[in-house]
C-alpha positions in Angstrom: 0.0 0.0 0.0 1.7 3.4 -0.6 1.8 5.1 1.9 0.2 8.8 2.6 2.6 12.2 2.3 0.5 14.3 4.4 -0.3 11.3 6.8 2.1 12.9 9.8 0.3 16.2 9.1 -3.0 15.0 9.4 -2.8 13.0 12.6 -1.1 16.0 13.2 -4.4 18.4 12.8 -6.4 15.3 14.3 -4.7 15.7 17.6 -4.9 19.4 17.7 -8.5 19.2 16.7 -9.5 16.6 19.3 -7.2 18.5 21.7 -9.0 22.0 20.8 -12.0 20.3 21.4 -11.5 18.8 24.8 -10.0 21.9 26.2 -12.9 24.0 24.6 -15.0 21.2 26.7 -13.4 22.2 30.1 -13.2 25.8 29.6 -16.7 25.6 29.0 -17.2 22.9 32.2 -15.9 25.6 34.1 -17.6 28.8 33.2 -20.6 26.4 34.1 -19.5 25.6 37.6 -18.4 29.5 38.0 -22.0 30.7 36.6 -23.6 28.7 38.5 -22.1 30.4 41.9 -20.1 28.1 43.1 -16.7 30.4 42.5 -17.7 34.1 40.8 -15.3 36.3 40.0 -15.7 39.6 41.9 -14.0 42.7 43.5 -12.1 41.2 46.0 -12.7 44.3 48.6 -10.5 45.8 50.8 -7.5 43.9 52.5 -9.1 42.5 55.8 -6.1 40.2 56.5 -4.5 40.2 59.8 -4.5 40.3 63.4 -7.5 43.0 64.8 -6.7 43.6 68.7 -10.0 44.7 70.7 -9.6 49.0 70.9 -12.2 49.0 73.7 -13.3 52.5 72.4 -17.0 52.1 72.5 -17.8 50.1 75.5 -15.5 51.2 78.1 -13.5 48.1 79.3 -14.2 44.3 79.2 -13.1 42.3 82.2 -11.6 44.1 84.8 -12.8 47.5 83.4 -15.8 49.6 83.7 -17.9 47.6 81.5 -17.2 44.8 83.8 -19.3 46.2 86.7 -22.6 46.1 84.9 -24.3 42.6 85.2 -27.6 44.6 85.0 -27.7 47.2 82.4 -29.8 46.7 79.2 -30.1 50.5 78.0 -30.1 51.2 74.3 -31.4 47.5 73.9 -34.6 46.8 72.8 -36.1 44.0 74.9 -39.1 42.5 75.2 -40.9 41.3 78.0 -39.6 38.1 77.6 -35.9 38.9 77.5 -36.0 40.9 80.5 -37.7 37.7 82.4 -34.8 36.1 81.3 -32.6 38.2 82.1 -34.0 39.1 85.3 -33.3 34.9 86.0 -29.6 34.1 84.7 -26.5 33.8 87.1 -23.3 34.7 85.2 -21.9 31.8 87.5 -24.1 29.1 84.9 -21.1 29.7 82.9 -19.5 27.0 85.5 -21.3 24.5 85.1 -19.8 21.7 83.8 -22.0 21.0 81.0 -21.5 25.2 79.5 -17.8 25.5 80.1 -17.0 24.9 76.7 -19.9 26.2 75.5 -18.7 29.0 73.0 -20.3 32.0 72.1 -22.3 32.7 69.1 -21.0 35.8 66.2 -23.6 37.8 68.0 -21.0 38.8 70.6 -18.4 39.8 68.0 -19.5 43.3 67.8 -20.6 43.5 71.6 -17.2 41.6 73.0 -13.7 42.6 73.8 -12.3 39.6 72.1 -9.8 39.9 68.5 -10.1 39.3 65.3 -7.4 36.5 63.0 -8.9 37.0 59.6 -7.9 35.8 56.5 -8.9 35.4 52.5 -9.1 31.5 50.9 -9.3 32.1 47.7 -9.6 29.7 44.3 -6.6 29.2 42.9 -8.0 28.0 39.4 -10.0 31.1 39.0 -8.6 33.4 40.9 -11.9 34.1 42.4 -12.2 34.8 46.8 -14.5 31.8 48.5 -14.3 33.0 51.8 -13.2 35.3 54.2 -12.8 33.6 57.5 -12.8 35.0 61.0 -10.4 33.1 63.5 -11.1 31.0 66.4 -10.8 33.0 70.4 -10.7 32.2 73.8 -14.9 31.9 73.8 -15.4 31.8 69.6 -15.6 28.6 66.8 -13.9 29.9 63.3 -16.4 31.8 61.4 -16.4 31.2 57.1 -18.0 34.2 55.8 -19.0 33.1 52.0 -18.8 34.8 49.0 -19.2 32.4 46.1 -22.9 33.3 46.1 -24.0 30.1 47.6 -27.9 30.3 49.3 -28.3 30.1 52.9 -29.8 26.7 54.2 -33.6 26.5 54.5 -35.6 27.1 57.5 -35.4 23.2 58.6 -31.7 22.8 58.2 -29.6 22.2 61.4 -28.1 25.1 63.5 -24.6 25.8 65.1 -23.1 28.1 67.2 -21.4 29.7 64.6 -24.3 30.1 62.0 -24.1 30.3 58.8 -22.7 33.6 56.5 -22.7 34.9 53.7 -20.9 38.6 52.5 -20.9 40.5 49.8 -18.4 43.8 48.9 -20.5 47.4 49.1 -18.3 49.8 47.7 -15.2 49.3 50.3 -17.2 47.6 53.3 -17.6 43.9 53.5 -21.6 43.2 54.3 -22.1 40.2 55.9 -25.5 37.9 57.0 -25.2 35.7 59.7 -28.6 33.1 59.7 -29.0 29.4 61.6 -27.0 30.2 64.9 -27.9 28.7 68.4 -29.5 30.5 71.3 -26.8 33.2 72.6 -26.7 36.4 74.1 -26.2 39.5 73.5 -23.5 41.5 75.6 -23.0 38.3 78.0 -26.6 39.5 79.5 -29.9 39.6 77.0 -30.8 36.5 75.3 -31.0 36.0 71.5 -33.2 33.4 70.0 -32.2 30.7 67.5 -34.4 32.9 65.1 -31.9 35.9 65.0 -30.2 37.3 62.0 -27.0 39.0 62.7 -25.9 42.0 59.8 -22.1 43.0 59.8 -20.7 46.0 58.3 -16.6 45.5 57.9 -14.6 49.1 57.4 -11.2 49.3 57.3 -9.9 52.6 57.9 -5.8 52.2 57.7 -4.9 50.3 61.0 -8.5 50.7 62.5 -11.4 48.6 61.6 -14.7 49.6 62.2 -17.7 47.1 62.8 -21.6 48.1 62.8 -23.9 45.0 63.6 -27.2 44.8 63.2 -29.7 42.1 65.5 -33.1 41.4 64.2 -34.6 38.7 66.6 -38.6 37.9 66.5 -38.4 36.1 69.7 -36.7 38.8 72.4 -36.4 42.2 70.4 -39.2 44.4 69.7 -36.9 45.8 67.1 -33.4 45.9 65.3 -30.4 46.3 67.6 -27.3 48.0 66.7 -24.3 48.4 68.2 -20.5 49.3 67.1 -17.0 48.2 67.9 -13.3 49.0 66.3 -10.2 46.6 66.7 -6.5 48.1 66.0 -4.5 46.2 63.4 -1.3 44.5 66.1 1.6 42.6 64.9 0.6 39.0 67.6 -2.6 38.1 68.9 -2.5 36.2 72.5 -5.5 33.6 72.1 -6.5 33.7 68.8 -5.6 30.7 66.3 -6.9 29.8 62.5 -9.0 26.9 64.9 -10.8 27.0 68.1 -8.5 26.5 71.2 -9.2 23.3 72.8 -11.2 22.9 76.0 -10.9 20.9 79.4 -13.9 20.7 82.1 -12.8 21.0 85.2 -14.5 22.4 88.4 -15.0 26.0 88.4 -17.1 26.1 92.2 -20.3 24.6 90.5 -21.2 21.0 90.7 -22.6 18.9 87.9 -26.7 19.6 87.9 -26.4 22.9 89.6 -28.3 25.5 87.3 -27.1 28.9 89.1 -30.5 30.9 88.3 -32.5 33.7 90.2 -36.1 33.1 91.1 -38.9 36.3 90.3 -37.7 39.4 92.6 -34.5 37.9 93.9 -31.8 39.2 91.0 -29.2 41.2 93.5 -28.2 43.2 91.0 -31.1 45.3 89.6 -30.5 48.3 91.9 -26.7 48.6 90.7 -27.1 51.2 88.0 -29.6 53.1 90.4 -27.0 53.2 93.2 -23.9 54.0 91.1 -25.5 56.3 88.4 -28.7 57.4 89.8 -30.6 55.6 87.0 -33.7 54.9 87.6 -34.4 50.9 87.3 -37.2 51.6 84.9 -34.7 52.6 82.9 -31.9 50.0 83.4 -34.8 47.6 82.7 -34.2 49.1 78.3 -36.7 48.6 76.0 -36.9 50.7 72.3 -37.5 53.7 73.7 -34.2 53.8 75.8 -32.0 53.4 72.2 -32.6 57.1 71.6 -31.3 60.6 72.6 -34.9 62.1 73.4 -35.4 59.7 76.0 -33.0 61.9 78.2 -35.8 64.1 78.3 -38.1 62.0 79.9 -35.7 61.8 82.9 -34.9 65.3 83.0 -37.2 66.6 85.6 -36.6 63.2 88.1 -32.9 62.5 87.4 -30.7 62.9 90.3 -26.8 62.2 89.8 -25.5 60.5 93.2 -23.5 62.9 95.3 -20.9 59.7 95.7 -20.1 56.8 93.1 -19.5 53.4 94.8 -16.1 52.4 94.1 -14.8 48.8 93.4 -16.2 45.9 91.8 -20.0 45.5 92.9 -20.7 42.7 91.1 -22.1 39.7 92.1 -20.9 36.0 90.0 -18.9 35.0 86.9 -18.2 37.0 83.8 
């Protein structure tokens, strides 16, 4: 048989054909998966990366400060009836038990708490495209994956953890995030927040300093949105925080195993503290909507009366 003078060249367009074709196959494969959500290229934001140390601006002091010293004091939070019942009946010292000392706190407290923030970018390396941004594990926190390959929060049936579930998006230079599907916490290590809540973050990074506004809607114990603020300095080490939530050990903290450390109707010792140290009335100190704005000084104008002496020390009574 005589043989074919272009036969090298046509294998040879053959193979780039069939080649052309197979890589036109998982280009296209790809755009698919990236269409579909799973890994869109975006604006990757503003540079959140690094260590975030607490600034304690806002609040005044976590433990050991000023802030410390309140066990009762729900002004500016809007409350319902059934939040300040349970209030009104938890014992910081529960916190003991053995069955909640490694019980972590929910993102909720993020924007209330004194602890840092370790965050970091994943991105996907075939695309280029950011998957996550991911808040660190703390002394009292699980790692938090905020998502933002566009992927749908769960449905209403789907299990809940303490960390939730989050999504974010990029407004302009401030990272929006939704936080749905968390646990029962609380809010400020006092008010209770339902399994129901949705927690809104607003990330600003200002040079070193980054700014956080949250947002707490919560059907169950608020009678409306919450929102507080809190700003972390960017520091070179952070003592307690790790890319994974430190380990725990039970041991005994003063409470034995079965002891629910509670207060019974009328019996919370600590109701009267703002009144003695501030001259708040405990009306007041009790919050609700109305106390989240400035016209409500008004109210206590005419009956005010600022205590000729301020308690010093710690007044507090149990754990925090």
């Amino acid at each position: 048989m005589r043989a074919n003078p272009d036969g090298g060249k046509t294998m040879r367009r053959v193979a780039f054909t069939v080649g052309a074709v197979l890589i036109s196959g998982v280009v296209t494969f790809t755009q698919n998966q990236i269409n579909a959500g799973r890994a869109v290229p975006q604006d990757r934001g503003v540079d959140l990366t690094g260590n975030w140390n607490s600034g304690q601006w806002t609040e005044g002091g976590g433990p050991g400060g000023p802030n410390d010293r309140r066990p009762y004091d729900f002004l500016g939070m809007p409350l319902n009836e059934a939040a300040k019942a349970w209030a009104l009946s938890h014992d910081e010292s529960r916190l003991s038990e053995p069955e909640r000392q490694c019980a972590y706190y929910t993102p909720v407290y993020h924007p209330f708490g004194f602890g840092g923030l370790n965050m970091w970018r994943e991105d996907e390396y075939q695309t280029g495209s950011v998957v996550a941004w991911v808040i660190g594990g703390f002394q009292d926190f699980k790692p938090q994956v905020i998502w933002m390959d566009g992927r749908p929060h769960p449905g209403p049936l789907e299990p809940h953890r303490i960390e939730g579930f989050t999504t974010g998006v990029w407004e302009n230079d401030v990272l929006v995030t939704t936080t749905t599907h968390m646990t029962q916490g609380m809010l400020h290590r006092r008010g209770p927040h339902s399994d129901r809540a949705t927690l809104t973050m607003r990330f600003s990074r200002h040079d070193n300093i980054l700014s956080l506004t949250g947002r707490v809607d919560d059907p169950v114990y608020l009678t409306e949105p919450m929102y507080v603020s809190k700003e972390w300095r960017l520091g070179n080490n952070m003592a307690g925080a790790n890319r994974a939530a430190p380990p725990c050990t039970v041991t005994y903290e003063g409470v034995p195993t079965g002891d629910v450390k509670h207060y019974l109707p009328g019996q919370n010792p600590n109701v009267d503290e703002m009144t003695k140290m501030w001259g708040i009335p405990v009306e007041t100190v009790m919050g609700g909507a109305e106390t989240m704005y400035p016209e409500y000084r008004k109210k206590l104008k005419q009956t005010y009366k600022r205590p000729e002496v301020r308690p010093v020390g710690r007044t507090r009574q149990g754990n925090v």
